[in-house]
HTML snippet that shows the backbone in 3Dmol.js (N, CA, C, O; Angstrom):
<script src="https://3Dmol.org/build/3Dmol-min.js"></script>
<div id="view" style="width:600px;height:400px;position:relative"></div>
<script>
const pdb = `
ATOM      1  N   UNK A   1     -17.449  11.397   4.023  1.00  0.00           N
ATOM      2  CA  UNK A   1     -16.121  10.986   3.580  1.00  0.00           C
ATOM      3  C   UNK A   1     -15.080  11.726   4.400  1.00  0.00           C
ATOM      4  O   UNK A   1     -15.035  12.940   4.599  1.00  0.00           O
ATOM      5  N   UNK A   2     -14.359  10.910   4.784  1.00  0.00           N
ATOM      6  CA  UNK A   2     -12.758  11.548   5.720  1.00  0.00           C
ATOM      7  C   UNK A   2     -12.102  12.583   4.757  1.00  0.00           C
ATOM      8  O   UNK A   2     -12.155  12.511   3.530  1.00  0.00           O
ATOM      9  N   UNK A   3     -11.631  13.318   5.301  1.00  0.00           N
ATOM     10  CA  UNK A   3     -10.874  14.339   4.134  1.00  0.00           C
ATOM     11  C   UNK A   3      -9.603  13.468   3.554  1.00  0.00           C
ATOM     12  O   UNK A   3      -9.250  12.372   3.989  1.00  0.00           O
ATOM     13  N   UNK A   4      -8.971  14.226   2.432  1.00  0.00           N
ATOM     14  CA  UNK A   4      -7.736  14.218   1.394  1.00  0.00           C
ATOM     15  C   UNK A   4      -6.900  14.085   2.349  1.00  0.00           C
ATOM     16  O   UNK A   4      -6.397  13.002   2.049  1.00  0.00           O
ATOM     17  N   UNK A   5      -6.410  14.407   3.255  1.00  0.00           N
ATOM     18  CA  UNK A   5      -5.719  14.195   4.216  1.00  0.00           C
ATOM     19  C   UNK A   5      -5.483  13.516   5.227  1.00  0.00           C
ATOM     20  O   UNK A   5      -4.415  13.561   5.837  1.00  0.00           O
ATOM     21  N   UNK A   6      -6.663  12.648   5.593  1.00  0.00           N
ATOM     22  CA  UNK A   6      -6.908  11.613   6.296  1.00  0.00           C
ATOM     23  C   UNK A   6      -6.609  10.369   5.468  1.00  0.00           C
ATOM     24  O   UNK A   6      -6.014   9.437   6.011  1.00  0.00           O
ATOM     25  N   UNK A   7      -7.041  10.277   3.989  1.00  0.00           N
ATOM     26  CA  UNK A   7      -6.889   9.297   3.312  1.00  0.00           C
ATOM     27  C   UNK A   7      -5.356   8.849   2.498  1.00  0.00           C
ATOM     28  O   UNK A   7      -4.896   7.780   2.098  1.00  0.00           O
ATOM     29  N   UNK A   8      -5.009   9.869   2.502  1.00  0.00           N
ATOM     30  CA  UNK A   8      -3.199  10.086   1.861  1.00  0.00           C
ATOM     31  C   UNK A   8      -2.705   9.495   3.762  1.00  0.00           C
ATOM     32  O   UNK A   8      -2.234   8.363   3.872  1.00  0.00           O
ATOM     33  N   UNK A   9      -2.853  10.221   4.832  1.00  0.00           N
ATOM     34  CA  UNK A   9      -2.110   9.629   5.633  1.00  0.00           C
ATOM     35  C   UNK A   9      -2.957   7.455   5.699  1.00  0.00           C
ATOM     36  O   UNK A   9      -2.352   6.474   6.132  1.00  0.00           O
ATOM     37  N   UNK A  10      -3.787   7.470   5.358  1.00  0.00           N
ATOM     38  CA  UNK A  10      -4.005   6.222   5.293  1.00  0.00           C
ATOM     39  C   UNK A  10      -3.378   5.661   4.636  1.00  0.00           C
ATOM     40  O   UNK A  10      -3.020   4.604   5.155  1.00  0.00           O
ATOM     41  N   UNK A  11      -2.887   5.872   3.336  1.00  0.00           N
ATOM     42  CA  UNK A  11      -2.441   5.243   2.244  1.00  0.00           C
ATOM     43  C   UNK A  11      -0.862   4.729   2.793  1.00  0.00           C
ATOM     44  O   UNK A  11      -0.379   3.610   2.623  1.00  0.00           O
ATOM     45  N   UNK A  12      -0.261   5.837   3.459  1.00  0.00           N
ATOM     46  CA  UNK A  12       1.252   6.498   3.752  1.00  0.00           C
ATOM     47  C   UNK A  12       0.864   5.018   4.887  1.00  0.00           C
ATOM     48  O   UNK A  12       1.280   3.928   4.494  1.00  0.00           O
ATOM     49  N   UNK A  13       0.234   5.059   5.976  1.00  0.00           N
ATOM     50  CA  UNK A  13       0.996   3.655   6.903  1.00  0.00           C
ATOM     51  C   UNK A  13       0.135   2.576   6.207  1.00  0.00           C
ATOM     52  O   UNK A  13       0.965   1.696   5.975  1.00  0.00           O
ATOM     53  N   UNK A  14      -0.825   2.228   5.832  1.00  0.00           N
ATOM     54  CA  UNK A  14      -1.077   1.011   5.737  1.00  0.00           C
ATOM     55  C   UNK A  14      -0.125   0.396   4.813  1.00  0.00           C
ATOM     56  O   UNK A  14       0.299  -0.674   5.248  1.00  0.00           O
ATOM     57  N   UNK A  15       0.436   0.807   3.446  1.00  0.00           N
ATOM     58  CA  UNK A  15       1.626   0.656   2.807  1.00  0.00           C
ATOM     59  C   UNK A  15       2.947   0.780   3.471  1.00  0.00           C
ATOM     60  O   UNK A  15       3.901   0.043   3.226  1.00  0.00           O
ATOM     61  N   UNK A  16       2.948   1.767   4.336  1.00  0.00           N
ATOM     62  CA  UNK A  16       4.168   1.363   5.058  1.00  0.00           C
ATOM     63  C   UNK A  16       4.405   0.482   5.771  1.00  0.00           C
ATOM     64  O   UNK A  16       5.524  -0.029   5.816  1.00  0.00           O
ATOM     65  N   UNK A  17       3.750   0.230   6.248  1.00  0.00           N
ATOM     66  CA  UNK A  17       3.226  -0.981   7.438  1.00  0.00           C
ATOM     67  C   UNK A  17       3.550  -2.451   6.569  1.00  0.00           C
ATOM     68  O   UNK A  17       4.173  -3.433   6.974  1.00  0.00           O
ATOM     69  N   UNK A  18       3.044  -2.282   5.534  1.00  0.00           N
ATOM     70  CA  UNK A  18       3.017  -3.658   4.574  1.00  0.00           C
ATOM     71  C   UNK A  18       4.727  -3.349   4.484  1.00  0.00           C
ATOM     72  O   UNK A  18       5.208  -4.215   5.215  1.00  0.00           O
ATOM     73  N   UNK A  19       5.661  -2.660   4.022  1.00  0.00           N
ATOM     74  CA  UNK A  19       6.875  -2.717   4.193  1.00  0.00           C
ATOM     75  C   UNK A  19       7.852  -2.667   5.155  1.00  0.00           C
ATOM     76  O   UNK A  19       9.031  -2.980   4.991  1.00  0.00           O
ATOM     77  N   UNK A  20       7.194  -2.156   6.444  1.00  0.00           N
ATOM     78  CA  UNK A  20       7.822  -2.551   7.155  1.00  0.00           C
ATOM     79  C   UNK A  20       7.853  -4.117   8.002  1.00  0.00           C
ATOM     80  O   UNK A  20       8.591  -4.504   8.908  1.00  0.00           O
ATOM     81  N   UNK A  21       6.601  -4.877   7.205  1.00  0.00           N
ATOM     82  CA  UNK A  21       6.765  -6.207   7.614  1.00  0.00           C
ATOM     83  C   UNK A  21       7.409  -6.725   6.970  1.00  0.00           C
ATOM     84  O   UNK A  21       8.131  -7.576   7.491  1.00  0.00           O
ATOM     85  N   UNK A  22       7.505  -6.487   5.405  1.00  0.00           N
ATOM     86  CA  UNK A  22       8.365  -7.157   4.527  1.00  0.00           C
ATOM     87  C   UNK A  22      10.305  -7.227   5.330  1.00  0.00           C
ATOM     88  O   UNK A  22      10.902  -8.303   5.364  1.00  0.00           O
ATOM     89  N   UNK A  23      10.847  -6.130   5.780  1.00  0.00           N
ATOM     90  CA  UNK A  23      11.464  -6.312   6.255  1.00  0.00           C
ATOM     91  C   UNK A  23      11.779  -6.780   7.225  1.00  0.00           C
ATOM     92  O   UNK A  23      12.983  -7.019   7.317  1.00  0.00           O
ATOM     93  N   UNK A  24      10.788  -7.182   8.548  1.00  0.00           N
ATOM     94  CA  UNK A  24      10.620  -7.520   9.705  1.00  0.00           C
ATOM     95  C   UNK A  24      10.893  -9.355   9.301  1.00  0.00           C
ATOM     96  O   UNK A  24      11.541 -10.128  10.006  1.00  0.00           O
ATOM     97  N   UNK A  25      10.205  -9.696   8.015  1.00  0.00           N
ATOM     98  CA  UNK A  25       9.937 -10.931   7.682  1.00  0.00           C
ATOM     99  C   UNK A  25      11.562 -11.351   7.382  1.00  0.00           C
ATOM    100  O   UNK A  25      11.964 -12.409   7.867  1.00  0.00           O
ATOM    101  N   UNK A  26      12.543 -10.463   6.534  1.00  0.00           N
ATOM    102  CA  UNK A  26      13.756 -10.867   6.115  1.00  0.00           C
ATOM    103  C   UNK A  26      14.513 -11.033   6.890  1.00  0.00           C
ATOM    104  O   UNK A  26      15.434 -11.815   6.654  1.00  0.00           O
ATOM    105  N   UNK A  27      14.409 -10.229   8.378  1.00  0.00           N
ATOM    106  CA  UNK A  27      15.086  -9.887   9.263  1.00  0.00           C
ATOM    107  C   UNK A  27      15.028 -11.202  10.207  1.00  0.00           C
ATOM    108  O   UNK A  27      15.899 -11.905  10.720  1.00  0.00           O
ATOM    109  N   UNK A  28      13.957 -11.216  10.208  1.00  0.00           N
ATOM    110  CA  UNK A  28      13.582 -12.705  10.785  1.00  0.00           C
ATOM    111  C   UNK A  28      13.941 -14.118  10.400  1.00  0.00           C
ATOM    112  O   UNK A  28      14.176 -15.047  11.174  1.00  0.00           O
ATOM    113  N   UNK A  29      13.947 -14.139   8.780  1.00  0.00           N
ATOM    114  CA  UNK A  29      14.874 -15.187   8.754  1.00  0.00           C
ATOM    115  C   UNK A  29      16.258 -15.164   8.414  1.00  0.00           C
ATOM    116  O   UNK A  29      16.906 -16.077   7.902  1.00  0.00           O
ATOM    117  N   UNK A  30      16.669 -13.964   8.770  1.00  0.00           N
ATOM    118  CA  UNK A  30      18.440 -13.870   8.858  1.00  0.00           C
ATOM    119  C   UNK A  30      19.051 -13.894   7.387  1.00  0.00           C
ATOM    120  O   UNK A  30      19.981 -14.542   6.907  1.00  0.00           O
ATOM    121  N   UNK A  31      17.684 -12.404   6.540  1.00  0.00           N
ATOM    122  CA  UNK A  31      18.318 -12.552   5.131  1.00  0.00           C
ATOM    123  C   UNK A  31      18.678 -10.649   5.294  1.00  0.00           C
ATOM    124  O   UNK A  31      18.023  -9.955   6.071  1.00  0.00           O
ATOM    125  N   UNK A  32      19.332 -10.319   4.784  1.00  0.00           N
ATOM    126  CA  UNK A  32      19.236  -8.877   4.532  1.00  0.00           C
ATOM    127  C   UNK A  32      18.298  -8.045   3.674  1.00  0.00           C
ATOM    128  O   UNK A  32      17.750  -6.946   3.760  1.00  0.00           O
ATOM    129  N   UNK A  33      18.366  -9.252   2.636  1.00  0.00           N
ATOM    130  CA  UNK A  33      17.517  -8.926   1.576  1.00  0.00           C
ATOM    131  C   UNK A  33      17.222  -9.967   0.685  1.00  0.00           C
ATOM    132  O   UNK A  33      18.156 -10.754   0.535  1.00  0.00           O
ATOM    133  N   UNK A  34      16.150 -10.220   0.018  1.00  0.00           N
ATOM    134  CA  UNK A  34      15.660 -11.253  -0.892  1.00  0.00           C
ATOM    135  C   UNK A  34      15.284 -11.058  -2.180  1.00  0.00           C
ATOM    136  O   UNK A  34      14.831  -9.918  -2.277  1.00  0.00           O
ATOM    137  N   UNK A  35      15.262 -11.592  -3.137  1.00  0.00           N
ATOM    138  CA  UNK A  35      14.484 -10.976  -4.277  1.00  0.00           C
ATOM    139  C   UNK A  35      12.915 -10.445  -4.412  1.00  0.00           C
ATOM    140  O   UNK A  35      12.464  -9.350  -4.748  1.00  0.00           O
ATOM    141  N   UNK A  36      12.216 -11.793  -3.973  1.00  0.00           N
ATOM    142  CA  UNK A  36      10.807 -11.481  -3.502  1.00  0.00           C
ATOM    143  C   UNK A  36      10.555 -10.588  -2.431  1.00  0.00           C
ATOM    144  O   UNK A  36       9.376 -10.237  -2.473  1.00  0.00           O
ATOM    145  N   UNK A  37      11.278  -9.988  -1.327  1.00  0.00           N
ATOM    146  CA  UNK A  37      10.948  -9.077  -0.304  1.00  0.00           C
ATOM    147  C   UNK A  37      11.111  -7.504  -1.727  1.00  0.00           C
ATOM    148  O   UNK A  37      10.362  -6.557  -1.965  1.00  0.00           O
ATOM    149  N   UNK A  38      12.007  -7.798  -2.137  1.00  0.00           N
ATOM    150  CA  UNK A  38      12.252  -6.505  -2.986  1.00  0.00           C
ATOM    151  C   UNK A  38      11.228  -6.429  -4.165  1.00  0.00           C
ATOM    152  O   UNK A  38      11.036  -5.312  -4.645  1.00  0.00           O
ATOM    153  N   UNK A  39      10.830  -7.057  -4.470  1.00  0.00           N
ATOM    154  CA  UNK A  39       9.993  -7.276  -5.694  1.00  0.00           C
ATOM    155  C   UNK A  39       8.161  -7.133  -4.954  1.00  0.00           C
ATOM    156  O   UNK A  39       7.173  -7.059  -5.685  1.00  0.00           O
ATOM    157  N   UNK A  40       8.092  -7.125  -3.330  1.00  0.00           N
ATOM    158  CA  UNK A  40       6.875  -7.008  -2.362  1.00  0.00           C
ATOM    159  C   UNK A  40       6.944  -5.697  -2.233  1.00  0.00           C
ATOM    160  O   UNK A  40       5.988  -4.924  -2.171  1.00  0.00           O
ATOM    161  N   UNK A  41       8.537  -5.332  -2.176  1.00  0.00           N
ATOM    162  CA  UNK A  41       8.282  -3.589  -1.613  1.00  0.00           C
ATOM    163  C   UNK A  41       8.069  -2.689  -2.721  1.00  0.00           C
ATOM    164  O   UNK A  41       7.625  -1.541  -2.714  1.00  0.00           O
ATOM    165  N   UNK A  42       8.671  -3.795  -4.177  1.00  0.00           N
ATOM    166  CA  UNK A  42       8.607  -2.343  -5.025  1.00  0.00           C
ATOM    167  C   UNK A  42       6.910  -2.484  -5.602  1.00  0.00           C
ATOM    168  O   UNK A  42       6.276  -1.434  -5.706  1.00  0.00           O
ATOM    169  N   UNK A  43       6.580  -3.128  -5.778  1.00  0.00           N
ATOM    170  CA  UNK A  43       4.928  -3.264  -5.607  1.00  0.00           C
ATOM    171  C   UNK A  43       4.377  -2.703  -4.899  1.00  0.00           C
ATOM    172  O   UNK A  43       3.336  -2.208  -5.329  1.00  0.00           O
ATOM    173  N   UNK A  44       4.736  -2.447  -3.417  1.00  0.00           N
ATOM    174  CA  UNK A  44       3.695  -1.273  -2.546  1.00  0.00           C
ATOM    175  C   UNK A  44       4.524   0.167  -2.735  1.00  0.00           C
ATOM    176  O   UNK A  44       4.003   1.279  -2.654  1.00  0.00           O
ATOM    177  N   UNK A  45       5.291   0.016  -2.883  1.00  0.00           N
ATOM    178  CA  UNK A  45       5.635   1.249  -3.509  1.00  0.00           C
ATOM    179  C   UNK A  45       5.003   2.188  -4.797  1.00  0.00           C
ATOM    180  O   UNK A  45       4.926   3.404  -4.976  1.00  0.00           O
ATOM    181  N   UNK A  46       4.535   0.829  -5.709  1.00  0.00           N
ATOM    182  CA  UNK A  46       4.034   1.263  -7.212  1.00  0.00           C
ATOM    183  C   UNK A  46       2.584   1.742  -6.866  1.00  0.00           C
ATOM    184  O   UNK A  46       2.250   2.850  -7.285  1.00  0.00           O
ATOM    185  N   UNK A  47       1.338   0.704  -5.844  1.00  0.00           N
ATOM    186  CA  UNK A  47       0.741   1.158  -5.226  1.00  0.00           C
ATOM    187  C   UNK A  47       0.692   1.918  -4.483  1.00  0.00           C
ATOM    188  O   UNK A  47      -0.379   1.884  -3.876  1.00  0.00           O
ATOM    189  N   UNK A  48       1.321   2.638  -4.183  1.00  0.00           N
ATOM    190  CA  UNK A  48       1.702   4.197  -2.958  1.00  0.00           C
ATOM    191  C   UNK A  48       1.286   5.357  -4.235  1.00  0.00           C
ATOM    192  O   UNK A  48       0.413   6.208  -4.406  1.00  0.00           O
ATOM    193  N   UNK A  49       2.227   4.934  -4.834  1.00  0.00           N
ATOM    194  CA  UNK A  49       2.585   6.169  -6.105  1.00  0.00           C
ATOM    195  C   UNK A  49       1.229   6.573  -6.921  1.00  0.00           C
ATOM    196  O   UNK A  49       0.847   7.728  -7.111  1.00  0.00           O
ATOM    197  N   UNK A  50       0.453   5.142  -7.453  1.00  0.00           N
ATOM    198  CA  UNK A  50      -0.922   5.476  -8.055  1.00  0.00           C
ATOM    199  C   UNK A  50      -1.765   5.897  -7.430  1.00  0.00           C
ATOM    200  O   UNK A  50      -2.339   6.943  -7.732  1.00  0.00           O
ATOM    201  N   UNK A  51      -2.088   5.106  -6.280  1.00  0.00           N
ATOM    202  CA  UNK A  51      -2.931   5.926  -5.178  1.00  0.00           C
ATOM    203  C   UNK A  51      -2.785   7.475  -5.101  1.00  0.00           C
ATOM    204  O   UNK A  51      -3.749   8.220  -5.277  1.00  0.00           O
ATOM    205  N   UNK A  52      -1.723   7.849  -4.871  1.00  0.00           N
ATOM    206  CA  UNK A  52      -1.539   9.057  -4.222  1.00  0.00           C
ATOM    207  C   UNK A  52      -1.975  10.044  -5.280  1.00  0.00           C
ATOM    208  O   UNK A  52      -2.450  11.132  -4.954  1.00  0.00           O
ATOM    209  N   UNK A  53      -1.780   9.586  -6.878  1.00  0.00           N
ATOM    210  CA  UNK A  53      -2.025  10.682  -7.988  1.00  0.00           C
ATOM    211  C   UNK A  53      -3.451  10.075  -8.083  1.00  0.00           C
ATOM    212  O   UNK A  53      -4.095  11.097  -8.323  1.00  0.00           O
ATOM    213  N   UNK A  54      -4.395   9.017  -8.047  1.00  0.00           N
ATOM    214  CA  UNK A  54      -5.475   9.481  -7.950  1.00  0.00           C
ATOM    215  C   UNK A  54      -6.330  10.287  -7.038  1.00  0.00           C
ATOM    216  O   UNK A  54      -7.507  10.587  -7.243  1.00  0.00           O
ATOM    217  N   UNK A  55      -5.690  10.567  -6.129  1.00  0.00           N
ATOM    218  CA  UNK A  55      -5.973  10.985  -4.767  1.00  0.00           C
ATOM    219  C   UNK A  55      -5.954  12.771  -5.105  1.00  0.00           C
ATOM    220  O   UNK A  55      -6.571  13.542  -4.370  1.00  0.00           O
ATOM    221  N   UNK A  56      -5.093  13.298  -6.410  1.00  0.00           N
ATOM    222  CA  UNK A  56      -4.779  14.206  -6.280  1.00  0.00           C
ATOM    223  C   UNK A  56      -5.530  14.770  -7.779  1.00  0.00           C
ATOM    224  O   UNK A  56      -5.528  15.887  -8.296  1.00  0.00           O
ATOM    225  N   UNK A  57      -6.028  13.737  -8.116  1.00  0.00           N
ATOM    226  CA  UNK A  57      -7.279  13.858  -9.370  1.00  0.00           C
ATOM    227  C   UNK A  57      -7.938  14.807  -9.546  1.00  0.00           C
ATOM    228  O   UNK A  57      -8.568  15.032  -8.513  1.00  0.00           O
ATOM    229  N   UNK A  58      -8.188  15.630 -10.427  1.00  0.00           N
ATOM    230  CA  UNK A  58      -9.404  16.631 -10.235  1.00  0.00           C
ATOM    231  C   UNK A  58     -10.269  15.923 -10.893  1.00  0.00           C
ATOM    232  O   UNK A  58      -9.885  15.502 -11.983  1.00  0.00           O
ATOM    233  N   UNK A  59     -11.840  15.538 -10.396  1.00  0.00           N
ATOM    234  CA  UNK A  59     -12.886  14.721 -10.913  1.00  0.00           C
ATOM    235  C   UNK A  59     -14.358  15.786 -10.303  1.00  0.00           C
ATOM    236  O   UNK A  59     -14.433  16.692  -9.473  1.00  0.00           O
ATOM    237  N   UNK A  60     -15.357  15.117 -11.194  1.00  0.00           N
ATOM    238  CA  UNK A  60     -16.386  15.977 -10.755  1.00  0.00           C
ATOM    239  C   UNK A  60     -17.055  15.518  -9.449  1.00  0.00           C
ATOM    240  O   UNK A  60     -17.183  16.402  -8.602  1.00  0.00           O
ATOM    241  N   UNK A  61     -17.446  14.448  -9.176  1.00  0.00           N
ATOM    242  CA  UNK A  61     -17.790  13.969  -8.097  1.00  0.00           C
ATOM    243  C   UNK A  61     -16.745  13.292  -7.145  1.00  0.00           C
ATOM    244  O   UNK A  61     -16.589  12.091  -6.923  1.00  0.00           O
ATOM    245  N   UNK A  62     -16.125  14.281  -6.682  1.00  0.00           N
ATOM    246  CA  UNK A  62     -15.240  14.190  -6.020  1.00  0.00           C
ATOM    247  C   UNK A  62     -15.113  12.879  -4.826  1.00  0.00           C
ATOM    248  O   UNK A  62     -14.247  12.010  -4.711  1.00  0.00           O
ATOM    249  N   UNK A  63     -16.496  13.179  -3.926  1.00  0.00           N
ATOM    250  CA  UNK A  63     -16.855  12.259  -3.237  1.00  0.00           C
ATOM    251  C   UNK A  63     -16.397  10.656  -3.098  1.00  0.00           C
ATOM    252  O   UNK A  63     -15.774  10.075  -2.210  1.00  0.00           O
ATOM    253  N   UNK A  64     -16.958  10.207  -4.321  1.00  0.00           N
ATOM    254  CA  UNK A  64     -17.195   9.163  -5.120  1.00  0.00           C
ATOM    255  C   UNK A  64     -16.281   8.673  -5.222  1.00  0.00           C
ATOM    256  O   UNK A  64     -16.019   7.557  -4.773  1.00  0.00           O
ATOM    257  N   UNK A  65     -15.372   9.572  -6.005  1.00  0.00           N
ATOM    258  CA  UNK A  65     -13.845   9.288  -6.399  1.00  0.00           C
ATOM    259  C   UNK A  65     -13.331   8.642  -5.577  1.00  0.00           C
ATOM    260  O   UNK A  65     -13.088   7.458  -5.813  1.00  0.00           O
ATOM    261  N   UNK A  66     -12.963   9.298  -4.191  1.00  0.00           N
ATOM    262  CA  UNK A  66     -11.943   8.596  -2.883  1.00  0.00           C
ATOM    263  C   UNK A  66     -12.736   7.993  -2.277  1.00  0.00           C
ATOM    264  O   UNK A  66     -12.201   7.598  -1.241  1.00  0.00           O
ATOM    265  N   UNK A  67     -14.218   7.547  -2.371  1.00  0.00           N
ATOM    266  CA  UNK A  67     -14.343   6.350  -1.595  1.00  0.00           C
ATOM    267  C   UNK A  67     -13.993   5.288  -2.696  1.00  0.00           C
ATOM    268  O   UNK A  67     -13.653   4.217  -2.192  1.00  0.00           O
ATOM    269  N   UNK A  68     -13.987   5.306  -4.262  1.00  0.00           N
ATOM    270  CA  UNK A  68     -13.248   4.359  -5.194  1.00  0.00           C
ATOM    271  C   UNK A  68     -11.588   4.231  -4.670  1.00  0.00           C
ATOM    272  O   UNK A  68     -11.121   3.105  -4.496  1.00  0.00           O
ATOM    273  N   UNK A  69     -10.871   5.269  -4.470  1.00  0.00           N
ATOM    274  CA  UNK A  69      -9.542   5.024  -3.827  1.00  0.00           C
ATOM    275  C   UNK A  69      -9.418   4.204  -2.753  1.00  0.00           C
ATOM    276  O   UNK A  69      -8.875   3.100  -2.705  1.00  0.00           O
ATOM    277  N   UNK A  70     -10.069   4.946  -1.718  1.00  0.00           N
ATOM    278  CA  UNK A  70      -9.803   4.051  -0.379  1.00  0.00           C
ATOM    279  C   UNK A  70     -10.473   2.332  -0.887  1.00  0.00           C
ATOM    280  O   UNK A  70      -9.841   1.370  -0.451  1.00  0.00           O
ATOM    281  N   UNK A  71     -11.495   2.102  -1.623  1.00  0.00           N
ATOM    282  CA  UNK A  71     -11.618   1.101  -1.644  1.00  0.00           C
ATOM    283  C   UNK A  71     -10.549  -0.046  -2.435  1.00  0.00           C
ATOM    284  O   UNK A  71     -10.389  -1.254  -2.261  1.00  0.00           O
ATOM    285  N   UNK A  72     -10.068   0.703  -3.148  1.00  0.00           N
ATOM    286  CA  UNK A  72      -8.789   0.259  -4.018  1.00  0.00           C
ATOM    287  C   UNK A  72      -7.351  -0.153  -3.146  1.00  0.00           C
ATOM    288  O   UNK A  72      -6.524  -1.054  -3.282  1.00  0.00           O
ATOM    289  N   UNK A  73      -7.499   0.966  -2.204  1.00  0.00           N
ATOM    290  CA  UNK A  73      -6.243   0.912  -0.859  1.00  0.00           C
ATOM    291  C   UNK A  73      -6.263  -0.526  -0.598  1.00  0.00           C
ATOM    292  O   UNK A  73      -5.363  -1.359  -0.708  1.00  0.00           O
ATOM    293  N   UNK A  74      -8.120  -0.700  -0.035  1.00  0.00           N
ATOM    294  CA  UNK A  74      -8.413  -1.916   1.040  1.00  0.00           C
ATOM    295  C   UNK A  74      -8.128  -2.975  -0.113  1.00  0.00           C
ATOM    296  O   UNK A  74      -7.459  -3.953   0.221  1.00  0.00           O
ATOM    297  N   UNK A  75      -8.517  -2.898  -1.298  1.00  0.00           N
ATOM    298  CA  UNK A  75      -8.319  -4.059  -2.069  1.00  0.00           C
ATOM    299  C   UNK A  75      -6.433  -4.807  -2.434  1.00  0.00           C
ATOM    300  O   UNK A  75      -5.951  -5.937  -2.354  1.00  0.00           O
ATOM    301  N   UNK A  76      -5.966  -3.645  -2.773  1.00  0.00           N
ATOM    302  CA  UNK A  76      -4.639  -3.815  -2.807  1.00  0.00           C
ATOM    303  C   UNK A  76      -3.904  -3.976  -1.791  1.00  0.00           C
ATOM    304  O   UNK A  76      -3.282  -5.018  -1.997  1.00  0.00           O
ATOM    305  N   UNK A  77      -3.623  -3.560  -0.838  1.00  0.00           N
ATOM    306  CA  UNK A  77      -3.373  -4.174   0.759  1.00  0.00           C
ATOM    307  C   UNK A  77      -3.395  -5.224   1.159  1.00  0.00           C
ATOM    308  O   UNK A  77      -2.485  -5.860   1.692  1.00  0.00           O
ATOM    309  N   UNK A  78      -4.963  -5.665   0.833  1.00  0.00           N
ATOM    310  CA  UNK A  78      -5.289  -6.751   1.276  1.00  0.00           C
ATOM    311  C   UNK A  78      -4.536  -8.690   0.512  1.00  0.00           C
ATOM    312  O   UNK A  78      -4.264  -9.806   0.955  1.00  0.00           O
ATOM    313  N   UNK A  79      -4.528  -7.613  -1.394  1.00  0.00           N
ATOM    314  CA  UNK A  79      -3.475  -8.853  -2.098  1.00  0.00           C
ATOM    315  C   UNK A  79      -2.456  -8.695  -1.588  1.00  0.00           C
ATOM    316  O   UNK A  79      -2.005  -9.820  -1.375  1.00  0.00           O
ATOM    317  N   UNK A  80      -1.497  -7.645  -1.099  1.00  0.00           N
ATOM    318  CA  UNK A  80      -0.185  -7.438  -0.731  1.00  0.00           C
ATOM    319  C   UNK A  80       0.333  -8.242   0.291  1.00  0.00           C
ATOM    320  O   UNK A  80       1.409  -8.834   0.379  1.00  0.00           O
ATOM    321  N   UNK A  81      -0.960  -8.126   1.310  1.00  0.00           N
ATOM    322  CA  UNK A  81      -0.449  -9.023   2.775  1.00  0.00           C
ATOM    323  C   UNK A  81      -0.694 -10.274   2.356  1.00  0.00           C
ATOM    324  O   UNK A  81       0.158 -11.038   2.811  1.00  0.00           O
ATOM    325  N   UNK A  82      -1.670 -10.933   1.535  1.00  0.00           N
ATOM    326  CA  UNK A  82      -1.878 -12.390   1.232  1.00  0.00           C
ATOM    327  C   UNK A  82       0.057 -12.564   0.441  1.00  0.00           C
ATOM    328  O   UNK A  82       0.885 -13.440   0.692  1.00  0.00           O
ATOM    329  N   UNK A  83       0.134 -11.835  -0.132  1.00  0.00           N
ATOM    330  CA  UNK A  83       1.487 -12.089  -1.262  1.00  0.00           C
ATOM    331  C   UNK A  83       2.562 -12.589   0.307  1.00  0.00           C
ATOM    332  O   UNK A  83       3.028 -13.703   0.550  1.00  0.00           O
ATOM    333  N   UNK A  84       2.655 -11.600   0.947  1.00  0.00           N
ATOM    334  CA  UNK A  84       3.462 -11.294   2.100  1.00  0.00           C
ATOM    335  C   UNK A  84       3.458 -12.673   3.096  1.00  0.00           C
ATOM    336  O   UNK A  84       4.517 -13.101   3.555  1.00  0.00           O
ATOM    337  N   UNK A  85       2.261 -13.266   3.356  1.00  0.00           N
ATOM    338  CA  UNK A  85       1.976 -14.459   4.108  1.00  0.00           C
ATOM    339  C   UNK A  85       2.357 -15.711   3.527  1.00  0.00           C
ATOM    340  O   UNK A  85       2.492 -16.847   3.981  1.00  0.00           O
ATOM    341  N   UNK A  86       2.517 -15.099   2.198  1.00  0.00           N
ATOM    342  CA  UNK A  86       3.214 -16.529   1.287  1.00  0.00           C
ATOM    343  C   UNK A  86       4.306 -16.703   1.304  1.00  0.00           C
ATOM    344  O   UNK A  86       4.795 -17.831   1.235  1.00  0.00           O
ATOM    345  N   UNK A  87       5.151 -15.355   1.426  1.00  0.00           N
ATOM    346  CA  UNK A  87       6.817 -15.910   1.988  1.00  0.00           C
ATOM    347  C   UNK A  87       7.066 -16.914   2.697  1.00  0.00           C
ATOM    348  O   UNK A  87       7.614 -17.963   2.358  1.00  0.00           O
ATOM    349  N   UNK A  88       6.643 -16.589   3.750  1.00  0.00           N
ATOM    350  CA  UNK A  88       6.778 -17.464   5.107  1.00  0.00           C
ATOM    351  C   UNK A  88       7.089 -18.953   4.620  1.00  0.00           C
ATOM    352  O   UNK A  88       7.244 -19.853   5.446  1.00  0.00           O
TER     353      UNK A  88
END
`;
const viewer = $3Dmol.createViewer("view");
viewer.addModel(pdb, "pdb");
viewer.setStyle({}, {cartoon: {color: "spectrum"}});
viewer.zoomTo();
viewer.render();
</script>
């Protein structure tokens, strides 16, 4: 398993990344801001926030734990960008 620190900086761009397309997407069609872009970011935001306190969990099998996180990352990410492709 990658360390606590490898996986928090994972969390930090792949979520950022998902927001910085959200804006790339508004920007693109010549909005400043939208309801749904705001309602995309505050969602990876809410996902940033849980992640990061399970991340900071004290559990016994520690191991275990953050490969359940990171797999949670890949799962949530992955609805985020489908949400994100639906703007368009």
């Amino acid at each position: 398993m990658a360390s606590v620190r490898d996986l928090k900086k994972d969390i930090n761009y792949v979520l950022g990344d998902i927001i910085e397309a959200v804006y790339f997407w508004e920007a693109s069609n010549g909005k400043k801001t939208t309801k749904e872009g705001s309602d995309l970011i505050d969602e990876a935001i809410a996902v940033f926030d849980d992640l990061i306190v399970k991340v900071n969990q004290n559990v016994e099998n520690r191991s275990k734990h953050l490969k359940a996180v990171k797999a949670e990352l890949e799962e949530k990410a992955t609805s985020l960008v489908e949400k994100l492709n639906k703007l368009g």
